[in-house]
C-alpha positions, 0 to 999 in steps of 0.5 A: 552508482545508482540512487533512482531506488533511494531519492525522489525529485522534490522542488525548491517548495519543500526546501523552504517549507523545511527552512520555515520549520526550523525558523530558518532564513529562506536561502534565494538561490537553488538548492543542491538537496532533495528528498525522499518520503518512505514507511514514515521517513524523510530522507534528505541527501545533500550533493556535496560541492567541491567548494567548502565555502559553497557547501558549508551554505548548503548544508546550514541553509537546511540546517546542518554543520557540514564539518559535524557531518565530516566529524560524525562519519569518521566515528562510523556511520550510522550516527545522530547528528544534533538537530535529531537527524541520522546520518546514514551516509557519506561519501565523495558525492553526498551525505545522505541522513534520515528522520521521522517525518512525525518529528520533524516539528516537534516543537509544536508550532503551527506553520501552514508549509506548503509541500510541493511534492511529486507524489505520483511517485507515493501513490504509484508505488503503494498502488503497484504493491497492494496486490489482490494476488501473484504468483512466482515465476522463476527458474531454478528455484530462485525464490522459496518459499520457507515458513517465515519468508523466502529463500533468495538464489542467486546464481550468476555470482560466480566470480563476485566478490559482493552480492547485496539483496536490495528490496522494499522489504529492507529500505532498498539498503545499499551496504548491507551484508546479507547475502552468503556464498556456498562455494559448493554449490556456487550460489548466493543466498539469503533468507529474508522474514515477509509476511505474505504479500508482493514485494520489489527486488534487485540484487547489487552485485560488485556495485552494480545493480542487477535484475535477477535473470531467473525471475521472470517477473519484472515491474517499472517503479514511478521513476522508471527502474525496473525491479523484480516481482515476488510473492509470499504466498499464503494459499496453495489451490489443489486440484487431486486426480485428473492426471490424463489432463493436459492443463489445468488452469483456475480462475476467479473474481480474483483475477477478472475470470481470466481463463488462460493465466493462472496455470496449475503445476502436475503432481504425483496426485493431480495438480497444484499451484502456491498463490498470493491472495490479499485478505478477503472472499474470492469464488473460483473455478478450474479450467480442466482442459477447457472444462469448466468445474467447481473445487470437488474437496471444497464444500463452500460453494455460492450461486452468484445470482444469474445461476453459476455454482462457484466455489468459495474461500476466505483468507483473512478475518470474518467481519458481520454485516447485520441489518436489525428489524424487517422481520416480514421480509422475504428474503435479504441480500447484500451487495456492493463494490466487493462483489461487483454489486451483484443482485442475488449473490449475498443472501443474508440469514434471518435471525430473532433480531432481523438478518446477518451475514458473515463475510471476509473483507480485506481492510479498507472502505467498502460500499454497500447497499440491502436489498430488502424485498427487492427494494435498493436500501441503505444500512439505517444504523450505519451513519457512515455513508456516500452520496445523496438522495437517493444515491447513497452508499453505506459504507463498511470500514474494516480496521480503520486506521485513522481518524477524521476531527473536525472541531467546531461547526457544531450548528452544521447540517452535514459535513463530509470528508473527501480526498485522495482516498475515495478519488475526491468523490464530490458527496464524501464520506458523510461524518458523525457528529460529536459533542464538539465536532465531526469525526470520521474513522477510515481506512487510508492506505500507506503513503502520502494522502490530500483530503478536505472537508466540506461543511454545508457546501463549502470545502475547507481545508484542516486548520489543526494540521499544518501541511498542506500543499497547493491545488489547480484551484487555488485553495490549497488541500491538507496533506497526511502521510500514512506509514 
């Protein structure tokens, strides 16, 4: 049976760093356990050994009653065990059980632990999954879209007795029935709620997992399973007309300007094709038989600085970038990373109290400068910034969802926060001073992120968060994990 999808290689560090955190005693030999992190959740699967001497040692060293686990599964699974985990599973080779990781010292103690994790698996697979956009490939209409989801065909059934949907969207589940026959029209199918992104699939057909055969889209995970790729869409380009056209093609800053990738489907008025697009502004063209032109039925267009006309749409929420005062100004624009810093793109709007410009970010932590007159500025009333010097960066944080303290050091001149989350910039993001700190709000993305703080120079790690993992240095960095 297949486990790739559920467990994840953890060394014997995390073993003892869970033994430290319910005070148990450190078992010296090598430990048949592992665990897997996923959306907030532990999960811990113990390989069961035939001896019961042997296993009753195993499962109380990470502290379980193996005879309660055999108890509980006889009740129908899933079911609490009494040290607050669940017990999702148990079979002839393990049991397998689950908390949230917010729990997993719900006492309160402070005990640094050291969590010698793999977490290239983390990081690679929340990496692959944030997509800027997609689109299906399928034959005979294996993935639909409906209003609130998609609609899952499967075809190569026909003599199956079981057909499970298995995906990231529903915890890779194993046992799950949700998937239906129609006899009629000899094909599975599942209706699944998604919000409008990139998702991993397979289907488990009699047991055994299965790609699906009319999906041409196909992705290794960081532990080298391939899965099927698919999209919710959100947006749908149209082009009307052009119907003695031979292809038509679009592209944009969404996908690089890619000219021969993203290619429109015919119909009865002129061409089209259904799109998944992350949340923020994208310019476009279409490619009509290597004609290069802009959307004719969308009025938004944009100069993008060296004289090209592109079209412009915005999926997702309007967010202001405002600089006050420079009334004698001639003229200010903005740019940063979300428009590959170019100069003459981003023309900002006078008002009666200085300039502003509406625009469409996804969330995250985005750098930018003004520039005023033609002179490179950072955003004075913006204390969130990258660098020094003259290098500095302001830096726009769309729906932050986590928040930096730092208490104390209140006599320090700077202090920055820096980690995984901006690959370790050497500066940091700057922080703000408090009455009895330093915060910082940001964006961090799902999954399992290193940080530090560096006061006056000196890197230190978060004395009031207790996981933290070692480093080639030595020093050790704290550890957060974000769902």
């Amino acid at each position: 049976m297949e486990t790739k999808h559920l467990i994840h290689n953890v060394h014997l560090l995390l073993v003892l760093a869970f033994m430290s955190l319910w005070g148990l005693d450190v078992w010296s030999q090598t430990v048949p356990v592992t665990y897997s992190y996923n959306d907030g959740v532990i999960t811990m699967t113990i390989f069961k050994e035939r001896d019961s001497l042997k296993l009753d040692s195993i499962c109380v060293s990470v502290g379980h009653d193996y005879k309660e686990l055999d108890r509980l599964t006889q009740l129908g699974l899933p079911q609490p065990t009494t040290t607050g985990w669940i017990l999702d599973e148990s079979n002839q080779d393990v049991y397998r059980l689950h908390k949230e990781i917010s729990k997993l010292n719900s006492a309160g103690k402070k005990v640094h632990s050291i969590w010698d994790i793999d977490l290239e698996d983390t990081e690679i697979k929340t990496t692959k999954l944030i997509a800027t956009y997609g689109v299906n490939e399928v034959k005979r209409d294996a993935i639909k879209q409906i209003e609130k989801g998609l609609l899952f065909e499967f075809r190569n059934g026909k003599k199956a007795r079981k057909v499970v949907l298995s995906g990231n969207f529903n915890d890779w589940t194993t046992s799950s029935a949700n998937v239906s026959y129609n006899q009629f029209l000899e094909k599975w199918t599942a209706n699944v709620e998604l919000n409008p992104g990139k998702y991993w699939y397979k289907y488990i057909v009699d047991g055994k997992w299965t790609l699906d055969p009319d999906n041409k889209l196909k992705e290794y995970d960081a532990q080298g399973n391939e899965n099927n790729i698919c999209y919710k869409t959100n947006y749908q380009f149209e082009l009307k007309g052009y119907l003695n056209a031979k292809r038509v093609y679009v592209a944009g800053n969404f996908n690089n300007w890619r000219e021969k990738e993203l290619r429109l489907q015919r119909m009865k008025t002129g061409w089209f094709l259904p799109i998944y697009l992350r949340e923020g502004t994208y310019t476009y063209k279409f490619i009509v038989d290597n004609e290069w032109i802009i959307d004719p039925d969308n009025t938004q267009t944009r100069d993008d600085g060296s004289g090209n006309l592109n079209s412009v749409i915005s999926i997702g929420d309007t967010i202001f970038f405002s600089l006050m005062g420079y009334k004698e100004a001639q003229e200010v624009f903005i740019a940063g990373d979300f428009n590959d810093w170019r100069y003459g793109e981003l023309k900002m709007n006078r008002t009666e109290k200085g300039w502003r410009l509406p625009y469409v970010l996804p969330p995250g932590n985005h750098r930018y400068k003004f520039i005023i007159n033609g002179s490179w500025t950072a955003d004075p009333d913006n204390p969130v910034t990258e660098g020094t010097d003259e290098f500095i960066n302001s830096v726009k944080v769309v729906e932050p969802n986590h928040t930096f303290y730092l208490k104390g050091y209140i006599n320090a001149q700077e202090v920055f926060a820096s980690g995984s989350f901006n690959g370790w910039s050497e500066s940091g993001y700057r922080m703000e001073k408090t009455s009895d700190g330093w915060k910082l709000d940001v964006y961090l993305y799902p999954g399992k992120v290193l940080y530090k703080f560096k006061v006056d120079g000196t890197w230190i790690i978060d004395s009031e968060n207790p996981l933290y993992e070692n480093n080639e240095y030595g020093t050790g960095n704290s550890i957060l994990w974000i769902e």
